[in-house]
C-alpha positions as CSV (number, residue, x, y, z in Angstrom):
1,X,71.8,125.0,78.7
2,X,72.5,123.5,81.7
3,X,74.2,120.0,82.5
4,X,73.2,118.7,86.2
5,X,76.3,116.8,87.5
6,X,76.0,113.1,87.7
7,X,76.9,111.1,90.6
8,X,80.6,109.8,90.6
9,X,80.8,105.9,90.5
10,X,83.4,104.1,92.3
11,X,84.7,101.1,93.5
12,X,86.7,100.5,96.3
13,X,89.5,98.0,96.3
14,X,89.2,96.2,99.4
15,X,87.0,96.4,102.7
16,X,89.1,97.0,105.5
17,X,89.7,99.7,108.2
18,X,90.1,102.4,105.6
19,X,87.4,101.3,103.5
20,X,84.9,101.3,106.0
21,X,86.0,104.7,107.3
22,X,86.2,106.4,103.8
23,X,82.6,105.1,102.8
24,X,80.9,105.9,106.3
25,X,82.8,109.9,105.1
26,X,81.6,109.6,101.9
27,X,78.4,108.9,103.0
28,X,77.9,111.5,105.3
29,X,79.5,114.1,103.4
30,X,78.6,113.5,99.5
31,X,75.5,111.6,100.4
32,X,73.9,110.9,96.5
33,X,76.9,113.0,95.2
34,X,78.9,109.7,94.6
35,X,77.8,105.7,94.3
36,X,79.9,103.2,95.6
37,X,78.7,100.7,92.6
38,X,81.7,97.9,93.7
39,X,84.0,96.1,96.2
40,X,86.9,94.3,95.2
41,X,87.1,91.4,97.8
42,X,90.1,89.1,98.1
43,X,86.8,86.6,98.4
44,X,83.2,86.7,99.2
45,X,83.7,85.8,103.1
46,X,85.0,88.8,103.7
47,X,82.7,91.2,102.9
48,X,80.1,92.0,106.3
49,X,78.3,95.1,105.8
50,X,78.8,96.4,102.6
51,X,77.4,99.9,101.8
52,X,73.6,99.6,100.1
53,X,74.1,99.1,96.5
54,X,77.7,97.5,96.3
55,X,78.2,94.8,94.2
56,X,80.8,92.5,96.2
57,X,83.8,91.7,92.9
58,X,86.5,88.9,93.4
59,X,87.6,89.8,90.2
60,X,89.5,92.9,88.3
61,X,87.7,91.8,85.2
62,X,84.4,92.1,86.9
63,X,84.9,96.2,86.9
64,X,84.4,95.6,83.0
65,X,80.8,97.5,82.0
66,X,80.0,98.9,85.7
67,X,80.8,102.6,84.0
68,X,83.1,103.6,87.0
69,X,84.4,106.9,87.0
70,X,87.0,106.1,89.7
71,X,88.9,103.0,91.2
72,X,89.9,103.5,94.8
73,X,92.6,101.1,96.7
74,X,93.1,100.5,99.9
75,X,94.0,96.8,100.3
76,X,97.6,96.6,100.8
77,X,99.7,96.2,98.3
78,X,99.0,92.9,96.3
79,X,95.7,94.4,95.2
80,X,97.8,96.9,93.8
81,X,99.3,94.9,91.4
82,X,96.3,92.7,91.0
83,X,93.5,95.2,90.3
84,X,95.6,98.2,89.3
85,X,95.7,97.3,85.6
86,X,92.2,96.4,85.4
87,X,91.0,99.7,87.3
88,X,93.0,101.5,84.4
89,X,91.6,99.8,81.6
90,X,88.0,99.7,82.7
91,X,87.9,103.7,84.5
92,X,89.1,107.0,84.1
93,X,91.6,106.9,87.2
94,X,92.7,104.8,89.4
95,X,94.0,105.9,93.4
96,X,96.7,104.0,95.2
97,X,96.5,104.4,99.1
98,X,99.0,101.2,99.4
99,X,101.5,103.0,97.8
100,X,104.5,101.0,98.9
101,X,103.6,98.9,95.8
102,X,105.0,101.5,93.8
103,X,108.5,100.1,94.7
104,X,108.5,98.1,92.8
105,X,109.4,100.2,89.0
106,X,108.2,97.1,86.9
107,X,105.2,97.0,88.4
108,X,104.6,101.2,88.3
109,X,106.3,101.0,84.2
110,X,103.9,98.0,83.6
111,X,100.7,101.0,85.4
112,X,101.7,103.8,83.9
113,X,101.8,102.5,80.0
114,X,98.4,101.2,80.5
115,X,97.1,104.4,81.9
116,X,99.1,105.9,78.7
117,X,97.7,103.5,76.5
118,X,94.0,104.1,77.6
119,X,94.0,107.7,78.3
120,X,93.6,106.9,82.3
121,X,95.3,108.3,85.5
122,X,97.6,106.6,88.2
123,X,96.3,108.8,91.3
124,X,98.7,109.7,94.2
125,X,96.6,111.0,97.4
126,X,98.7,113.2,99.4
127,X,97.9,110.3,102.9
128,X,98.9,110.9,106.2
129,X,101.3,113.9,104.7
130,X,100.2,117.8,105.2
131,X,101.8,120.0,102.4
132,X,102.7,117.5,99.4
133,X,101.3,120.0,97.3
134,X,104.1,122.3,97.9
135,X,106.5,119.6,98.3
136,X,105.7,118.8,94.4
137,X,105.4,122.6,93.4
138,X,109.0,122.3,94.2
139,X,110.0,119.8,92.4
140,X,110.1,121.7,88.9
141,X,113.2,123.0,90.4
142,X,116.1,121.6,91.2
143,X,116.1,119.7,94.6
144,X,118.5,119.3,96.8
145,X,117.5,117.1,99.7
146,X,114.4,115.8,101.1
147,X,114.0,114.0,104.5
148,X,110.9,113.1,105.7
149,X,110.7,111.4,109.6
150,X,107.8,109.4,110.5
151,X,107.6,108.8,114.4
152,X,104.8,106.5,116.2
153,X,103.7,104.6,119.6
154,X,105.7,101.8,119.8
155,X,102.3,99.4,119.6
156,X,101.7,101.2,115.7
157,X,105.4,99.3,115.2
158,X,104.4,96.1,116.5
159,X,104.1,93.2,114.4
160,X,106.6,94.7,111.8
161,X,110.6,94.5,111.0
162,X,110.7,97.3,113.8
163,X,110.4,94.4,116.6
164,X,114.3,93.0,115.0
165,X,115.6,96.5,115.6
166,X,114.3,97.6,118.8
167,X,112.9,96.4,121.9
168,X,109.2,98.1,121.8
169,X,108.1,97.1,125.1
170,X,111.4,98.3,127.1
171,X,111.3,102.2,125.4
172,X,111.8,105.3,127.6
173,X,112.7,107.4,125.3
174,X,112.6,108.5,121.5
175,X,114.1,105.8,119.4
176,X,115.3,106.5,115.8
177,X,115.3,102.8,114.4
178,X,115.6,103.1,111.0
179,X,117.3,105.5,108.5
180,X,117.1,104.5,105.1
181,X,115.9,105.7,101.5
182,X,112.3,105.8,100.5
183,X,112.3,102.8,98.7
184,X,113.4,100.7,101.5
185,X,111.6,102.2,104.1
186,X,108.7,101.4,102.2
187,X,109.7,98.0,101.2
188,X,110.6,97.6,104.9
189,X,106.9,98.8,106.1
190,X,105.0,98.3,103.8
191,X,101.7,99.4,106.3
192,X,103.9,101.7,108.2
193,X,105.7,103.3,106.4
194,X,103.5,103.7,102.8
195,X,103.4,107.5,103.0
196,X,107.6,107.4,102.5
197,X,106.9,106.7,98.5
198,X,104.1,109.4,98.4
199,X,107.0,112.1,100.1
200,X,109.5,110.3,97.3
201,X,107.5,110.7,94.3
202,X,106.4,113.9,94.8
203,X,109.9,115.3,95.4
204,X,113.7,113.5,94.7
205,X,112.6,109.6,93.9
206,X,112.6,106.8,95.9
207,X,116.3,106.4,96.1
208,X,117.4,109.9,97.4
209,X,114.7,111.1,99.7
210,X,115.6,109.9,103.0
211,X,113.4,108.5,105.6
212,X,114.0,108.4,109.9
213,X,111.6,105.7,111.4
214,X,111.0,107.1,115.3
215,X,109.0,104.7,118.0
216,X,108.5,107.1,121.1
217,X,106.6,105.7,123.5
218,X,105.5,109.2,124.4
219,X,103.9,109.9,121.7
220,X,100.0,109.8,121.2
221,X,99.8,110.0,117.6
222,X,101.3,109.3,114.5
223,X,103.4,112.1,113.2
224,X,105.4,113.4,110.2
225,X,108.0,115.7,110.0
226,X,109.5,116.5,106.0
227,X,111.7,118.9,105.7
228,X,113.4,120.0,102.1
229,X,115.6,122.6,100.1
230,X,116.3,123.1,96.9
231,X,116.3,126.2,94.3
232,X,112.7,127.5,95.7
233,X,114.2,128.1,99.1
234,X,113.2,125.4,102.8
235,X,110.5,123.8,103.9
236,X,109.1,122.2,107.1
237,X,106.0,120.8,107.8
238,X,105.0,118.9,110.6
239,X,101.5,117.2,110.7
240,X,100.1,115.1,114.4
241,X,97.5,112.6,112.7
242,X,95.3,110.6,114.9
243,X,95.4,106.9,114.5
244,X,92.9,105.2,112.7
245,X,90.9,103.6,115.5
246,X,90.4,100.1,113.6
247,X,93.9,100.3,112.6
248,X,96.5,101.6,114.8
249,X,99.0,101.6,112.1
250,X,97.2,103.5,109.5
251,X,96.2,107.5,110.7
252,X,93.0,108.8,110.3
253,X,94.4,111.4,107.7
254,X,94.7,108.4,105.6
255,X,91.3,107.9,105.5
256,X,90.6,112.0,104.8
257,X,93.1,112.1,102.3
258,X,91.1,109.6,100.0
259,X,87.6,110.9,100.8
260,X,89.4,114.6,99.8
261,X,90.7,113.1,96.6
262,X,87.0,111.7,96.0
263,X,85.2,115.0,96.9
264,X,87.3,117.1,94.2
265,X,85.9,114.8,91.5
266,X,82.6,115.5,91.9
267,X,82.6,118.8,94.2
268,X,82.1,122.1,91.9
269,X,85.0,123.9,94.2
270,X,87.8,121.7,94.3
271,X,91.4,122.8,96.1
């Protein structure tokens, strides 16, 4: 007997550069295989060009009844705590892109018991990162460091604490500006430097995995290096992501990283 896959039903938590890019993806790439049925707006103004179908939501009690299978945001980190709670109660799972939110462990303790409490998920995507999977393979052994060194164009620092510690404009060379834990790296940079928390929770916490913040101003692309040992043996990955071109501190993988975590919902091959 067979049982034809349903489309997957989402909303996406706010309609910014990574919004846009991951629902042009999904559109082009899943087609009718998923339905964005909702965006979570900040407010109604904000909302030009909305995928066919969307119903624009200013409220996390609105995603009550739309039968979502998945909640998706990418808002910055208030939404996290506004929606996240909400998403869980009223879908499946619930993916955080603005994961410097996570910092805060009330906020994450207050998530994860209402995921526990209504047999939902608290999704993770891997970002910007390449190789998280085998960062978190790892991790059920013992590990003893990880360091994880995100380096960008000067103008992706602009506009952040970055402009206190360094003088962007005058860089010739490589400049490590920052060297700090996870937490307040991410605390810190909270659009920059997100993808610290994903590297933290996969592997040692946010408190002993050690972030470098690099501005080179010969760089052309965002890049991350993490490096790690522990009882499974080293590793190094380095990944070069393009920026986001509506968003020159956000990389493109960002965006791919979601539309990934989408597609293995609803693909039948998922890796």
């Amino acid at each position: 007997m067979s049982h034809p896959r349903k489309p997957l039903r989402i909303a996406l938590i706010g309609w910014g550069a990574i919004s846009r890019r991951v629902a042009g993806l999904l559109a082009q790439r899943l087609g009718s295989r998923v339905t964005v049925a909702a965006i979570g707006l900040r407010d109604l103004s904000s909302a030009p060009g909305l995928p066919t179908g969307a119903a624009p939501i200013t409220d996390p009690g609105q995603l009550a009844g739309l039968g979502l299978d998945l909640v998706v945001e990418a808002a910055g980190r208030e939404a996290v705590a506004g929606w996240g709670a909400a998403a869980l109660r009223h879908a499946p799972a619930f993916a955080v892109a603005s994961t410097s939110a996570l910092c805060d462990d009330a906020l994450l303790g207050r998530l994860l018991e209402v995921a526990e409490t209504n047999g939902s998920r608290l999704l993770i995507p891997a970002g910007a990162l390449g190789g998280i999977d085998a960062l978190a393979a790892a991790a059920a052994l013992p590990l003893d460091e990880v360091t994880h060194t995100i380096v960008k164009p000067p103008a992706a620092w602009r506009g952040t604490a970055a402009e206190a510690m360094a003088s962007l404009d005058a860089l010739s060379a490589p400049l490590t500006f920052f060297c700090g834990t996870a937490r307040e790296a991410a605390s810190l940079f909270p659009q920059n430097a997100n993808v610290a928390v994903i590297s933290a929770l996969a592997g040692i916490g946010l408190d002993r995995t050690r972030i470098q913040l690099v501005a080179d101003p010969g760089a052309k692309a965002n890049s991350h290096r993490l490096a790690a040992s522990g009882a499974f043996g080293r590793l190094e990955i380095a990944i070069e992501n393009r920026a986001l071109a509506a968003n020159p501190k956000s990389s493109e993988m960002t965006a791919l990283s979601l539309v990934r975590l989408i597609g293995a919902a609803v693909n039948p091959l998922a890796i």
